[in-house]
Each structure stands twice: as C-alpha cells, then as structure tokens.
RODO-2510 file (C-alpha; in nm, 4 decimals, decimal comma):
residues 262
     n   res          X          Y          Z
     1     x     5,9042     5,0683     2,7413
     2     x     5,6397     4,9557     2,4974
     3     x     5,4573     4,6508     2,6619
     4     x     5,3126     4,6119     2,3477
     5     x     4,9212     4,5998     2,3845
     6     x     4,8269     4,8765     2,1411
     7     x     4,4717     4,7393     1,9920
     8     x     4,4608     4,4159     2,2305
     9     x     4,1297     4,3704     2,3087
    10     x     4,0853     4,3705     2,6862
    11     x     3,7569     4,2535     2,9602
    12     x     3,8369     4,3790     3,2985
    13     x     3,5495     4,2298     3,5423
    14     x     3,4678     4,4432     3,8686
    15     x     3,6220     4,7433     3,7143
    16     x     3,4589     5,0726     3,7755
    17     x     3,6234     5,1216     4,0878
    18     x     3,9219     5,0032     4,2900
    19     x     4,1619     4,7612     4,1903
    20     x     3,9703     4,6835     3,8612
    21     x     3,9726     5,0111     3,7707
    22     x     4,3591     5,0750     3,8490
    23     x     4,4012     4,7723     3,5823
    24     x     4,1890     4,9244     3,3438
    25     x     4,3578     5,2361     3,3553
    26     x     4,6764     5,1352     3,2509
    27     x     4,5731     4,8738     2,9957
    28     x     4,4264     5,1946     2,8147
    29     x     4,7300     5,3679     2,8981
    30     x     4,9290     5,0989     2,6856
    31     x     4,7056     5,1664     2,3974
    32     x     4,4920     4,8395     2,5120
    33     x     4,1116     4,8466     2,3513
    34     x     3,9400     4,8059     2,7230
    35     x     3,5675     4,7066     2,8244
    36     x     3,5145     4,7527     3,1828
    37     x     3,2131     4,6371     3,3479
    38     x     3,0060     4,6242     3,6768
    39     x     2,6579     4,6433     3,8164
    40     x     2,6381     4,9749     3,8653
    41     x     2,5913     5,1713     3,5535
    42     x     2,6173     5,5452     3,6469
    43     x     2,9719     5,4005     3,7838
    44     x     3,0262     5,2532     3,4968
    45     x     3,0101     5,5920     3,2896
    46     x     3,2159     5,7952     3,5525
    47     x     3,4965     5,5674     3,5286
    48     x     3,4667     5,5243     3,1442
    49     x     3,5049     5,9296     3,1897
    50     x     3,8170     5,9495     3,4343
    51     x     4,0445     5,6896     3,2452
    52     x     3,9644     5,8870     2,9044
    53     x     4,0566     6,1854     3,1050
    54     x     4,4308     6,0611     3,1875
    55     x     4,5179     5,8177     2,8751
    56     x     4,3254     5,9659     2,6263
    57     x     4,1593     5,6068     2,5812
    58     x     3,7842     5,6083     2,6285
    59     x     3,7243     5,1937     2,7508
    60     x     3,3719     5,0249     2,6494
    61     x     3,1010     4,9689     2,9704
    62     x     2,9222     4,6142     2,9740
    63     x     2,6648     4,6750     3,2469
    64     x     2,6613     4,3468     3,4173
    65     x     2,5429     4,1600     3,7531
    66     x     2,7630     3,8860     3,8429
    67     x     2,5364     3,7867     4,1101
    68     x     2,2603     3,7251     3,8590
    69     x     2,4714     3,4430     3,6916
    70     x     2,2951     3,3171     3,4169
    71     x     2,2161     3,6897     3,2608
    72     x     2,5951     3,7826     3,3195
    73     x     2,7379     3,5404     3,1686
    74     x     2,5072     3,6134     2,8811
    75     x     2,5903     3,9755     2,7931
    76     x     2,9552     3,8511     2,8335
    77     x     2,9318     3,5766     2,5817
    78     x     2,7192     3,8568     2,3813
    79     x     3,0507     4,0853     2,3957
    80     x     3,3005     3,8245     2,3388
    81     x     3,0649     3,7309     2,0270
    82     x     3,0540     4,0985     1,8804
    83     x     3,4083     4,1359     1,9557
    84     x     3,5965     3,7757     1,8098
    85     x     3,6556     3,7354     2,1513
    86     x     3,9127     3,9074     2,3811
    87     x     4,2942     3,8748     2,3919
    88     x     4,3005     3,9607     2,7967
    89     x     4,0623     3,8819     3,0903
    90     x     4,0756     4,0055     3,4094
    91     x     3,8709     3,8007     3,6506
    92     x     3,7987     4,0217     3,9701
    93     x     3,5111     4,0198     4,2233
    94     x     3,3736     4,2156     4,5521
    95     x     3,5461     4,0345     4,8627
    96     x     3,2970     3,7945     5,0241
    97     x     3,2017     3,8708     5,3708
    98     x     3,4331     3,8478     5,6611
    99     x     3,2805     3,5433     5,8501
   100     x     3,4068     3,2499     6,0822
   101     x     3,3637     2,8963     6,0243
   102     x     3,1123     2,8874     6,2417
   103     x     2,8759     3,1456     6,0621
   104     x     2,8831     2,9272     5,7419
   105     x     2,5391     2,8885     5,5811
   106     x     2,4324     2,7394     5,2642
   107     x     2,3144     3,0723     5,1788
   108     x     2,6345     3,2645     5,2054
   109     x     2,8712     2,9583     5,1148
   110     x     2,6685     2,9241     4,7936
   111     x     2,6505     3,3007     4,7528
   112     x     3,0303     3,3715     4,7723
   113     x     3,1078     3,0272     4,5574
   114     x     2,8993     3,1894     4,3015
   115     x     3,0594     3,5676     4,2601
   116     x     3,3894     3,5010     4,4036
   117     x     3,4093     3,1332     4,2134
   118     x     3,1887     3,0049     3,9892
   119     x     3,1833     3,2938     3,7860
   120     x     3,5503     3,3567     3,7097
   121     x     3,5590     3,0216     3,5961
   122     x     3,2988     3,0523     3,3322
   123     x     3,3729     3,3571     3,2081
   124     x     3,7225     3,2035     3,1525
   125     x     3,5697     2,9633     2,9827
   126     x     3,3731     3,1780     2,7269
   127     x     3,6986     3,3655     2,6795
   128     x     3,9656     3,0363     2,6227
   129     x     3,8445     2,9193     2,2790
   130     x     3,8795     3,2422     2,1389
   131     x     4,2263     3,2653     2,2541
   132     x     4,3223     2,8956     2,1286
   133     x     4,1876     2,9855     1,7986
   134     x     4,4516     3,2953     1,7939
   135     x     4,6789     3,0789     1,9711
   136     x     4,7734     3,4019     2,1994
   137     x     4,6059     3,5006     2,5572
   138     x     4,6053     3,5957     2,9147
   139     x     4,4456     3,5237     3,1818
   140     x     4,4771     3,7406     3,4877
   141     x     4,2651     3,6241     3,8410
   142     x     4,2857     3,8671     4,1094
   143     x     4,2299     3,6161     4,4214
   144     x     4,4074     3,7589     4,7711
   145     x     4,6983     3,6356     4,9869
   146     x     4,4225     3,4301     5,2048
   147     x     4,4505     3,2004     4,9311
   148     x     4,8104     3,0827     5,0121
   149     x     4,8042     3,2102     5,4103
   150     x     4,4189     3,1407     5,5375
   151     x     4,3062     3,4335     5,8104
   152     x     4,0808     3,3349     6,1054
   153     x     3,7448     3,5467     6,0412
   154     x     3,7637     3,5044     5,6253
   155     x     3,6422     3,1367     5,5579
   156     x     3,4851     3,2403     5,2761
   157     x     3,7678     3,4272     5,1039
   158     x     3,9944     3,1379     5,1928
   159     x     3,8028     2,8782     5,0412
   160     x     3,6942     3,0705     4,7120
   161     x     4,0642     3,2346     4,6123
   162     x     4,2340     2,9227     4,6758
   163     x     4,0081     2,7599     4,4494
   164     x     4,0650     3,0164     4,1930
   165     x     4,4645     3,0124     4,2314
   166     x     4,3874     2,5851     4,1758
   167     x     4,2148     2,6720     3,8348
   168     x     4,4341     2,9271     3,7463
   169     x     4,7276     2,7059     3,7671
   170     x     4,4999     2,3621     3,5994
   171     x     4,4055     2,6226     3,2810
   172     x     4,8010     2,6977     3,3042
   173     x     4,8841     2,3588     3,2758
   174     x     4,6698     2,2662     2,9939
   175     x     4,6397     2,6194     2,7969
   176     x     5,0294     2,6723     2,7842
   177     x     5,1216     2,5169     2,4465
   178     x     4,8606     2,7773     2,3006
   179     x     4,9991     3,0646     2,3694
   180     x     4,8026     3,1566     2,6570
   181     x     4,9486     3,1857     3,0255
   182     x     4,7249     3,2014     3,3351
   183     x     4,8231     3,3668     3,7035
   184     x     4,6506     3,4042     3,9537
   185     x     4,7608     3,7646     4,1670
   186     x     4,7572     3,7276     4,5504
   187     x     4,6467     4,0718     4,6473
   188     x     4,7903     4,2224     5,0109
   189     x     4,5597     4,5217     5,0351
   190     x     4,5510     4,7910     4,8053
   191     x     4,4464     5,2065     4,9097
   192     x     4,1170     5,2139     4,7060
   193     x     3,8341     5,4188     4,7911
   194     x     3,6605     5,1062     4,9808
   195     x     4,0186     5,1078     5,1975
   196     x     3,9745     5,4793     5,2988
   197     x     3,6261     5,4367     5,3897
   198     x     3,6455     5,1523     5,6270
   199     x     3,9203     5,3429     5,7353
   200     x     3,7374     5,6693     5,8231
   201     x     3,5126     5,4024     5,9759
   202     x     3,7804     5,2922     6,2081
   203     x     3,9053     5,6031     6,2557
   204     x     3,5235     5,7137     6,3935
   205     x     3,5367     5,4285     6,6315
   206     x     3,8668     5,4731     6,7548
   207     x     3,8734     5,8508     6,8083
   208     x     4,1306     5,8959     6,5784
   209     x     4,2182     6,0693     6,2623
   210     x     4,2016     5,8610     5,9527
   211     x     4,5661     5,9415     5,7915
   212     x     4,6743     5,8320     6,1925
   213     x     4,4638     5,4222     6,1055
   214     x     4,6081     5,4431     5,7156
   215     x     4,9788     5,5222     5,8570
   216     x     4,9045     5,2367     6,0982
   217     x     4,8115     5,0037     5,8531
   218     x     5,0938     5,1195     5,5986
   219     x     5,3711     4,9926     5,8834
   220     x     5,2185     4,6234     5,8029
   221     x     5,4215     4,5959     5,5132
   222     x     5,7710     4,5935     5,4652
   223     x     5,7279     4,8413     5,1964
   224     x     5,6037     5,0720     5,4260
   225     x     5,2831     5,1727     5,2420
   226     x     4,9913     5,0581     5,0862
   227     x     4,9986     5,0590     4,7038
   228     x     4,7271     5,3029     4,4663
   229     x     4,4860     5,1115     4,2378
   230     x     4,7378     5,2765     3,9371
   231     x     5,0320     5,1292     4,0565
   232     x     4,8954     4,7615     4,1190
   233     x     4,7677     4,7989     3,7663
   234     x     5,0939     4,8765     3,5816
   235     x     5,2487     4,5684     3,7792
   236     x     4,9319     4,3272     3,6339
   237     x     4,9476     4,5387     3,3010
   238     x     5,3329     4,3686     3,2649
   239     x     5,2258     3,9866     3,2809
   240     x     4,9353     4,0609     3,0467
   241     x     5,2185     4,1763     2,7535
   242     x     5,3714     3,9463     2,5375
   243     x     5,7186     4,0191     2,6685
   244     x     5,5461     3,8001     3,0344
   245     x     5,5113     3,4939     2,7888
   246     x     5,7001     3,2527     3,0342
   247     x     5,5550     3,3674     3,3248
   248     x     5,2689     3,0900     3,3638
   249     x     5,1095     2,9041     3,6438
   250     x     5,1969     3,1689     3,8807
   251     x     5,0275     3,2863     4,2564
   252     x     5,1933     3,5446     4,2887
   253     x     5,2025     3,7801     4,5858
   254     x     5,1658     4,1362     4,5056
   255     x     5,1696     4,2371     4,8072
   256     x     5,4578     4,4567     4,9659
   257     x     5,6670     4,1677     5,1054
   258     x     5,3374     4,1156     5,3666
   259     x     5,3174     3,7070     5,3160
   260     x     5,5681     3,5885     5,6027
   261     x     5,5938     3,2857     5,3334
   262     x     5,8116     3,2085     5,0746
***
C-alpha cells in the first residue's frame, strides 16, 4: 500500500535511537525526505548510516540540544527556514526521571517541563505556519500511557505527557480546517536498546538471565510481547499519510491492549 509520503518533508525529534529512530526508518521507507536529530552527533551519523542501509533513503542530521532551549529551537527554525518548512513533525523526548511527588524540586520540575514540555510546544509552533500556508500537515507527539493512567513513582512523566496530549488535542481543535491533524501517541513500552539495557540491569540484580526479565515483561501485555522500534514506526508512519486525514484530536494508546481503560 502506498501511504503516499514520497518527497514529504519530515523532522523527527529524539531520533537517533529508539522509538525516534523506528519512526524515522519507515518514513524513509515510504519515500519520506527525513531529518533526524539529537544531541549526540556521532549517533546522529550512525543512524543516518543504518536507515540508508535498509530503505535506501539517506535522512538529514540536525545536531541539536533540546535541553539548551533557546539554541535548539534556533537551528530548528534555521532548518524549517532552509527547507519552506516541514510537512510532518514528530515531537519526541528522553523520559524524565522516575521520581515521587515527594522528590519534586524546582530544579527537576522545571527541567522535565522544559525537554519533555516546553519544547514540543515550540517547535510545533515554528512548524504550524508553514503547514497553514500549504494548508496540509501532521503533527505526531509521542507522550506515554501515564498521560491518561498516572503511575505512582513517575510525577514527572504524568504531569508533562498529559500536558502534551492537552495541546495536542487544543492545536487539533483549532488547526483542523487547515488541513493539518494533531495526535498525540500514548506509548506502552517499546524493546529499544534503552529497554534491553535496563533489562540486563535487572537481570544483574536479580540473578537472572535477561531474555528470562524481557519474557517477564512481554506477559504484561495482552499481546504477549513488546513491540520493535520498526514496528511502532510503521503504525505512526499511517496517521502521518494523507489517507489518516480524519483521524484528529486523538490519544491514542499504542500500546498492546496494556491500558486497563477504555
């Protein structure tokens, strides 16, 4: 099935590894003109290297520190600039650290409202008059299922993907008649390298092999297994094409059938 995105014009935040890269990968694989981008250069490059490798797609690198706001936000508007702006964004961020309520500081509060928050929302906003102008776009926020189901021991995650999900759905509201659609992508865990390590990690602790803690956590969800970064990315890669036009406003769970909500 052509999705049609040949030549759309793509900025994939957080996307040298992991879920971000997973995205990446099969925007390029749909003939998608991708920039990834991330702090970490060398990373950058070794991604650029390993989507070429499988769609025959090399994707731009925007070396970029989201934690250093004000210089981010620059090269992006730099890129949009040079570019005419993009025709998909994929908001994505590190998770912020797994604290109680009671461990809230200004420092980390402000620290996780400003990479896990503050900046989706403005590089939205560079990217949403560009999109009005071509009356076409999509917006894509990868927040987490906290947003919709808090967890005791994640304040911080609660608080900032909610938020997202509630500006997600405001842009939805007032971007529709445009062309653009904006959803917001509760993520249930998905088996990136970051996964497997804390899982060797557990494993370590516990005695244990590490497939033994991955099959463990694989019987959480109904599916029975925790998704690759590749297949998470061909579901996202769907509401990004124009034939996911209606689909708007959404928080949608991608997440194995693990939300006990409905």
């Amino acid at each position: 099935m052509d999705l049609g995105l040949k030549n759309k014009k793509c900025f994939v935040m957080s996307s040298s590894k992991g879920i971000g890269k997973g995205i990446a990968t099969a925007l390029a694989a749909e003939g998608a003109n991708v920039t990834i981008s991330s702090s970490n250069k060398a990373n950058l490059e070794i991604a650029s290297s390993e989507i070429y490798s499988k769609t025959n797609i090399r994707p731009s690198i925007l070396e970029a520190d989201a934690k250093n706001i004000t210089e981010y936000l620059k090269k992006v508007s730099d890129l949009f600039n040079s570019l005419d702006g993009v025709d998909i964004l994929i908001t994505n961020s590190p998770g912020p650290s797994p604290i109680h309520c009671d461990q809230i500081s200004e420092t980390n509060l402000q620290g996780s409202l400003d990479v896990n928050l503050k900046v989706q929302i403005l590089t939205s906003q560079l990217a949403l008059p560009f999109m009005v102008k071509k009356k076409w776009g999509r917006l894509i926020h990868l927040t987490s299922t906290t947003a919709k189901e808090p967890e005791e021991g994640m304040i911080l995650s609660n608080l900032t993907r909610a938020a997202v999900g509630a500006y997600s759905k405001t842009v939805s509201r007032e971007y529709g008649k445009h062309g653009i659609t904006s959803n917001s992508i509760l993520t249930g865990g998905v088996l990136t390298d970051r996964t497997y390590e804390l899982s060797k990690r557990e494993a370590i602790e516990k005695n244990v092999s590490v497939e033994e803690i991955i099959n463990n956590s694989n019987q959480l969800f109904p599916t029975g297994y925790f998704p690759k970064p590749l297949e998470f990315g061909e579901i996202i890669t769907f509401l990004c094409s124009p034939n996911a036009g209606f689909l708007n406003g959404l928080s949608l769970p991608v997440d194995g059938g693990l939300l006990r909500s409905h």
